[in-house]
N, C-alpha and C positions, 0 to 999 in steps of 0.2 A: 507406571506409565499409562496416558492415555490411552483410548482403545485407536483413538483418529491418527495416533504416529505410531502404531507399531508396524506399517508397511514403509517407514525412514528408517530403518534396520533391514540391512546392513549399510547402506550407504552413510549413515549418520550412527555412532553410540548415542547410548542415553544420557550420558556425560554432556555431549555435543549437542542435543537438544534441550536440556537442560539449559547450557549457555547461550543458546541459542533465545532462550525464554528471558535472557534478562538485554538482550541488545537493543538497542535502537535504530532504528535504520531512517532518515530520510530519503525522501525519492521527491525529484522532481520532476513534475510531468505527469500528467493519468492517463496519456491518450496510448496512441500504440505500444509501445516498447514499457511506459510507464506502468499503463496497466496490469501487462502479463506480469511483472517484478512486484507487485502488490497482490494481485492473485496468490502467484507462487510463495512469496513469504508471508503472505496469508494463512495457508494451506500447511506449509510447512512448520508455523509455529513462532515466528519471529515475536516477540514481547511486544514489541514498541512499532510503529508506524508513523510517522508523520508525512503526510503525501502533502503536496503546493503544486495547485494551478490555480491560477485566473482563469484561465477559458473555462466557454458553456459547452454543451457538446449541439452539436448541427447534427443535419439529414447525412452530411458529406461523411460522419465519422460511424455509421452503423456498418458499414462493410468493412471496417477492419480496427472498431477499438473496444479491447473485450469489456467495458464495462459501457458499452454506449447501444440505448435500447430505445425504442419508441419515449415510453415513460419518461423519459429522465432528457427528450432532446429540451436546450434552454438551459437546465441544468449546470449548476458550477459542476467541474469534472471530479476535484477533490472530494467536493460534498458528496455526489452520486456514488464516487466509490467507497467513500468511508461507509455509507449507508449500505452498500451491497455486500462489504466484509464483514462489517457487525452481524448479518446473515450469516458468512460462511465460517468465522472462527469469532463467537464472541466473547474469547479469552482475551484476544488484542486488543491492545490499548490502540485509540487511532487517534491521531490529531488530524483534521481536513484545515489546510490553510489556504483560504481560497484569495489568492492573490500571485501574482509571478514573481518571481527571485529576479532582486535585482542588488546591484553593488550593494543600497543603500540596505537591506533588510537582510542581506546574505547572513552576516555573521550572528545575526539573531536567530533564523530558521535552522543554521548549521550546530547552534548550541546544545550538546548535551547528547546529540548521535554519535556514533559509536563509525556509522559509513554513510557514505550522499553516494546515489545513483541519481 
């Protein structure tokens, strides 16, 4: 096991990280709530990422969206964060799909995940 998960023991076996390595997770959303779920399974080790926003981030969103920073105001939200995980685990696969989820695209962005936040 790596050296970055051996403080996910005990709350996780390496079994569970392990499987955890081959999931897919979509998330929709990069901004508040989105963010820290991309952080954290960032961190944690999840395999697969695929984050979708459309939105850019503004001035309005540095006080409370963890990947929204001077640098990156303008910025598509998925792209800024794909770009700031490749930094924190660049074992993740990440997809940035910089568009918003709508009926028509749903079942395309839904394909092949495993869970949708």
């Amino acid at each position: 096991m790596e050296a970055r998960y051996i403080r996910n023991i005990p709350a996780l076996t390496e079994r569970e990280m392990t499987l955890l390595r081959s999931k897919r997770v979509l998330i929709v959303g990069c901004g508040g709530l989105g963010g820290n779920l991309i952080s954290i399974l960032s961190r944690i080790g999840i395999g697969h990422l695929r984050i979708v926003d459309g939105d850019v981030f503004e001035a309005t969103n540095l006080n409370r969206q963890l990947f929204s920073e001077i640098p990156v105001l303008g910025q598509n939200k998925a792209r800024a964060a794909a770009d700031r995980v490749a930094r924190i685990n660049p074992e993740i696969t990440i997809e940035a799909i910089e568009t918003f989820l709508t009926e028509e695209n749903a079942a395309d962005l839904l394909a092949g995940c495993d869970i949708v936040m």
